[in-house]
N, C-alpha and C positions, 0 to 999 in steps of 0.2 A: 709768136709768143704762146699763141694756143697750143698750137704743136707741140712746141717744147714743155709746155708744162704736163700733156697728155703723155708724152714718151716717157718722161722725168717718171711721173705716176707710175705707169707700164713698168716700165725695168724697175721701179721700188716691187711693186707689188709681188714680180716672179722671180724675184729675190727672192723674197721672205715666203713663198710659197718653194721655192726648191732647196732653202734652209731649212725648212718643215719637213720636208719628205724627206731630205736627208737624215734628220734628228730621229725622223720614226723608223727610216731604213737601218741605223745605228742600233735603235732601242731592239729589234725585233732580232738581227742579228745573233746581238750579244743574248738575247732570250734563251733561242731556240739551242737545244742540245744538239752537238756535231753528230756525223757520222764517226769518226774517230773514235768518240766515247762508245757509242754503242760497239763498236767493236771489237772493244777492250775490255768494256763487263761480257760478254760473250766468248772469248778467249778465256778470261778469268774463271768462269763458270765453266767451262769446257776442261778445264786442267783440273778440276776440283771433281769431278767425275771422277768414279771409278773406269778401269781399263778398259772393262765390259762397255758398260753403261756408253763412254766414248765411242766404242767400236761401232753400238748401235742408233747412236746420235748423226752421227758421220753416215754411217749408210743409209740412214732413213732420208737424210737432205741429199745423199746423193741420185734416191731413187726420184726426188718431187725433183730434181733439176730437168732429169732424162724424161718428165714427162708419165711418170707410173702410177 
């Protein structure tokens, strides 16, 4: 009877403790802004450049990739 009442307790408890961590893993989720988004205000922003201004946008990330 002991047993079963400690297990009973047990498996309540890490219920409501992995119901919790889920509810906070949901909340922080849905917080955080995608990558997605930013890559689409950066696209946005990049088409709104002038032709110039692109040209030099684009090569200057393409020198910091290669290490310059």
């Amino acid at each position: 009877m002991i047993a079963m009442s400690f297990i009973t307790k047990f498996f309540t408890f890490m219920a409501c403790v992995s119901g919790g961590t889920l509810l906070v893993l949901v909340y922080l989720d849905n917080r955080k802004s995608r990558i997605d988004d930013g890559i689409a205000q950066f696209q946005k922003h990049i088409n709104a450049l002038s032709p110039e201004s692109r040209r030099n946008s684009v090569h200057h990330n393409y020198d910091e990739r290669r290490g310059r």
